[in-house]
C-alpha positions as CSV (number, residue, x, y, z in Angstrom):
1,X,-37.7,-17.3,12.7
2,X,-35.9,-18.1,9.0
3,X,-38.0,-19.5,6.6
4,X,-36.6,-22.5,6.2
5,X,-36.6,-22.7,2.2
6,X,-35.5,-19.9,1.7
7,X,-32.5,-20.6,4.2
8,X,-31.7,-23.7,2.5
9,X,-31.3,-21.8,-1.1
10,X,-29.2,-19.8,0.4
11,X,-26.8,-22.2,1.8
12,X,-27.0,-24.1,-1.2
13,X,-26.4,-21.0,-3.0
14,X,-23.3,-19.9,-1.0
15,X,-21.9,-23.5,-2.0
16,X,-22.3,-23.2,-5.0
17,X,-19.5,-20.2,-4.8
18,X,-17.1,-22.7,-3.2
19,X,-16.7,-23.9,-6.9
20,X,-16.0,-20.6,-8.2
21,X,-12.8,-19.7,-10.1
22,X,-11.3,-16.9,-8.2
23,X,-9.8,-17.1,-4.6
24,X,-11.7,-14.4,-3.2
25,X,-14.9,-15.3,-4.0
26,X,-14.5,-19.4,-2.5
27,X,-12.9,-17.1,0.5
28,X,-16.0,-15.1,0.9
29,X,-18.3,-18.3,0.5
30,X,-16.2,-19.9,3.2
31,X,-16.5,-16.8,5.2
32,X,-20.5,-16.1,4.2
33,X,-20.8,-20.3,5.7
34,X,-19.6,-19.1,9.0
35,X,-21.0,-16.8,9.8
36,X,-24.5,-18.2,9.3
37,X,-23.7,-21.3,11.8
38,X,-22.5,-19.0,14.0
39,X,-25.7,-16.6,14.0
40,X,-28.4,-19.8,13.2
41,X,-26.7,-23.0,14.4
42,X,-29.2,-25.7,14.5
43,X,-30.9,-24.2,12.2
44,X,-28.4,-24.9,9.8
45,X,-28.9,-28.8,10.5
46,X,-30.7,-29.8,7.4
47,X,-27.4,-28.3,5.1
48,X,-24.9,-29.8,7.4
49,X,-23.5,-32.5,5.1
50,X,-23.9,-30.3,1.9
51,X,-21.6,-28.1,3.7
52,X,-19.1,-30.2,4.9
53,X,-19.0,-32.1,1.7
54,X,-18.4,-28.4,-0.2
55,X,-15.9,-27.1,2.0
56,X,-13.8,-30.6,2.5
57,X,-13.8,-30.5,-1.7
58,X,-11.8,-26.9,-1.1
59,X,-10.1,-27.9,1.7
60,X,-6.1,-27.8,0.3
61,X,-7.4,-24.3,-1.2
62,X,-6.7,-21.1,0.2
63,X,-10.2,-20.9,2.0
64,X,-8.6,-21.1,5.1
């Protein structure tokens, strides 16, 4: 089981890099968020929002 803390400093963490300055890194952030909802889902519940709200402020980037 994740340690829930320590998950949520990490998605907080990973959103953080949506603000960055360079394409690649957002890209990677965007990416990184992926690939932990795939692989922990509902774990992920408590960062829902936060994420949403950090990728929909990058949405008319090239994140996607």
């Amino acid at each position: 089981m994740v340690d829930d803390a320590l998950l949520a400093t990490l998605v907080s963490s990973v959103e953080d890099e949506l603000e960055a300055t360079e394409w690649a890194t957002r890209k990677a952030a965007a990416d990184t968020l992926a690939c932990l909802a795939a692989a922990l889902g509902p774990a992920l519940s408590h960062s829902k929002a936060s994420s949403t709200a950090a990728l929909v402020a990058c949405r008319f980037d090239k994140v996607f």
